[in-house]
C-alpha positions in Angstrom: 0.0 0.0 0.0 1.2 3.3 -0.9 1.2 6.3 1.6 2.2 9.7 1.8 4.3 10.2 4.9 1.1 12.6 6.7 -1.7 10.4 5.7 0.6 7.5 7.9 0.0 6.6 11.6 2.1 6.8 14.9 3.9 3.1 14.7 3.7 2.9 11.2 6.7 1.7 9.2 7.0 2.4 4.7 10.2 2.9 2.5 10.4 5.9 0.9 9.6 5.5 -2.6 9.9 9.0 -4.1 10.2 13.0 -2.1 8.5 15.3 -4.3 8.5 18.7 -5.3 11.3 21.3 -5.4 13.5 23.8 -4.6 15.0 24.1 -0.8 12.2 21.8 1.0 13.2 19.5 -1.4 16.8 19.8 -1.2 16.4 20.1 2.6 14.8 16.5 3.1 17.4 14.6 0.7 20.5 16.5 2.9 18.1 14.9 6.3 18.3 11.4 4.4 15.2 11.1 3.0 15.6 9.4 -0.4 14.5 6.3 -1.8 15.4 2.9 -0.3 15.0 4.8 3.5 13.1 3.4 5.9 11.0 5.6 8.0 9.0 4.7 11.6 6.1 7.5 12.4 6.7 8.0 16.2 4.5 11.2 17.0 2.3 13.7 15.9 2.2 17.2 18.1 -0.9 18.4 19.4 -2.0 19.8 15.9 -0.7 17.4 13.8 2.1 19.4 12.7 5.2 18.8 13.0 5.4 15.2 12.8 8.4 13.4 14.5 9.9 10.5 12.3 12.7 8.2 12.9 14.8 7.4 10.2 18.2 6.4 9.6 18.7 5.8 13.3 18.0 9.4 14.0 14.4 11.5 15.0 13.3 14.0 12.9 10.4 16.8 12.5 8.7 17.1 9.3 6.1 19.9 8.4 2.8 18.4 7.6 3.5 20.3 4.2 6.6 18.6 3.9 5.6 14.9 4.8 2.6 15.5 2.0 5.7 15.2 -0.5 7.4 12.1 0.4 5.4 8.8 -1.0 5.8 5.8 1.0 5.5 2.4 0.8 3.9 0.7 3.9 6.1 -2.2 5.3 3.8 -5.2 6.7 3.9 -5.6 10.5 
């Protein structure tokens, strides 16, 4: 099943499959690590819904809900 990174759930694990768009938010997830191949665990969302904490690569990170509409993912089955 294929997923953007905000429509996924806290405990939810995909690959990332493509990071769209352009530009510096575009740039500025590739330089975090996310590309293609990356596996990425949902751990959080804030009060809101925005940011979004990820873990990936060993490491957490905070996506913008904006910015975790660009990366596709592919759900890995539990």
């Amino acid at each position: 099943m294929v997923k953007t990174l905000g429509q996924m759930r806290p405990g939810e694990i995909g690959t990332v499959l493509a990071v769209n768009g352009k530009g510096q938010v575009h740039r500025r997830l590739i330089d975090m690590g996310v590309v293609p191949g990356v596996s990425v665990e949902v751990k959080k969302f804030a009060p809101l819904g925005d940011p979004i904490e990820i873990k990936i690569r060993g490491y957490h990170l905070l996506v913008r809900k904006n910015e975790a509409e660009m990366i596709k993912l592919e759900l890995q089955n539990s």
